[in-house]
C-alpha positions as CSV (number, residue, x, y, z in Angstrom):
1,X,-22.6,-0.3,-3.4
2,X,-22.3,0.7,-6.9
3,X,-20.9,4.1,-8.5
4,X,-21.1,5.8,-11.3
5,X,-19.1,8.7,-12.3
6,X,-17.6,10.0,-15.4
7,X,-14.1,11.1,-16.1
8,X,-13.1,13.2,-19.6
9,X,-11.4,11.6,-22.8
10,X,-7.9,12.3,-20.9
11,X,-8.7,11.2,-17.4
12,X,-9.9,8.0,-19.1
13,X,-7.3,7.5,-20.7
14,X,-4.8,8.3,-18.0
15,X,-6.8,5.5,-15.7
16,X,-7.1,3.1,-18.3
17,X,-2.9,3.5,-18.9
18,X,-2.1,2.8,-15.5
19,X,-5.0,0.0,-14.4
20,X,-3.1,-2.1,-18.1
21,X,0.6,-1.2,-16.7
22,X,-0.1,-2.4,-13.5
23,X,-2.6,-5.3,-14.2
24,X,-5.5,-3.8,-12.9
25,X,-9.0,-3.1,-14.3
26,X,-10.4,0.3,-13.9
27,X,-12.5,-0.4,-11.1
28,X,-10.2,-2.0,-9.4
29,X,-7.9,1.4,-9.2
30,X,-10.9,3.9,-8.8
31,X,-12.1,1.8,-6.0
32,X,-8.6,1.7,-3.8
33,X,-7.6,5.1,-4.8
34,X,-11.3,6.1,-3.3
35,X,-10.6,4.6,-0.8
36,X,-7.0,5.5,-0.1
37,X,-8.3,8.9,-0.2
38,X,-10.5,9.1,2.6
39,X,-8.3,6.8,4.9
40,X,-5.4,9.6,4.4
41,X,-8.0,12.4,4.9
42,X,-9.1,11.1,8.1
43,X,-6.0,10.5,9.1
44,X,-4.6,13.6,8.3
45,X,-7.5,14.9,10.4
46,X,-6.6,12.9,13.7
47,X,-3.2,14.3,13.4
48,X,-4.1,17.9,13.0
49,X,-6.4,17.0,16.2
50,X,-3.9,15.5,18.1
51,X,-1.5,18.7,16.9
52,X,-3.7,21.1,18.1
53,X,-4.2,19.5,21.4
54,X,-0.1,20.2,22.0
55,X,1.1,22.8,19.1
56,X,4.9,22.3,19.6
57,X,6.8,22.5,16.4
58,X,10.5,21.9,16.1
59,X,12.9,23.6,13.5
60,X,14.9,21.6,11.5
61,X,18.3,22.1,13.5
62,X,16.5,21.3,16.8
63,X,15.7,17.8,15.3
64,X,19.0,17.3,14.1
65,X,20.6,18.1,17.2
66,X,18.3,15.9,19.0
67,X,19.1,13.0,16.5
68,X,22.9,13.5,16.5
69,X,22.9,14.4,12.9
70,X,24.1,17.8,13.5
C-alpha cells in the first residue's frame, strides 16, 4: 500500500532531523511510527476492556505495602 500525506515546513523538517540522526529515511520513520501508533491504541483498548470487566484500582500506598516498599 502506498500513502501520501503532507506535513508543514516544520513537521518536515522535524521528521527529516530525526530519520538523518538516527539513520533512517523518512519513510522508514512515518511508516513504524504509524504503525506503533495503532498497535498502542489497540492495546490500550484491550486494557481498558479488560479494566472494565474488573474496575479495582489500588492507591499508591496499598501497592507499596503489598510490595514491601512501604
Amino acid at each position: 500500500m502506498i500513502c501520501t500525506f503532507e506535513l508543514n515546513d516544520a513537521d518536515t523538517k522535524f521528521v527529516t532531523d530525526y530519520a538523518e540522526r538516527t539513520g533512517q529515511i523518512v519513510e522508514e520513520v512515518a511508516k513504524q511510527a504509524l504503525v506503533d501508533y495503532v498497535r498502542e491504541v489497540e492495546e490500550a483498548e484491550r486494557a481498558w476492556a479488560e479494566f472494565e470487566k474488573d474496575p479495582v484500582t489500588y492507591t499508591l500506598d496499598e501497592v507499596e505495602q503489598h510490595l514491601g516498599l512501604a
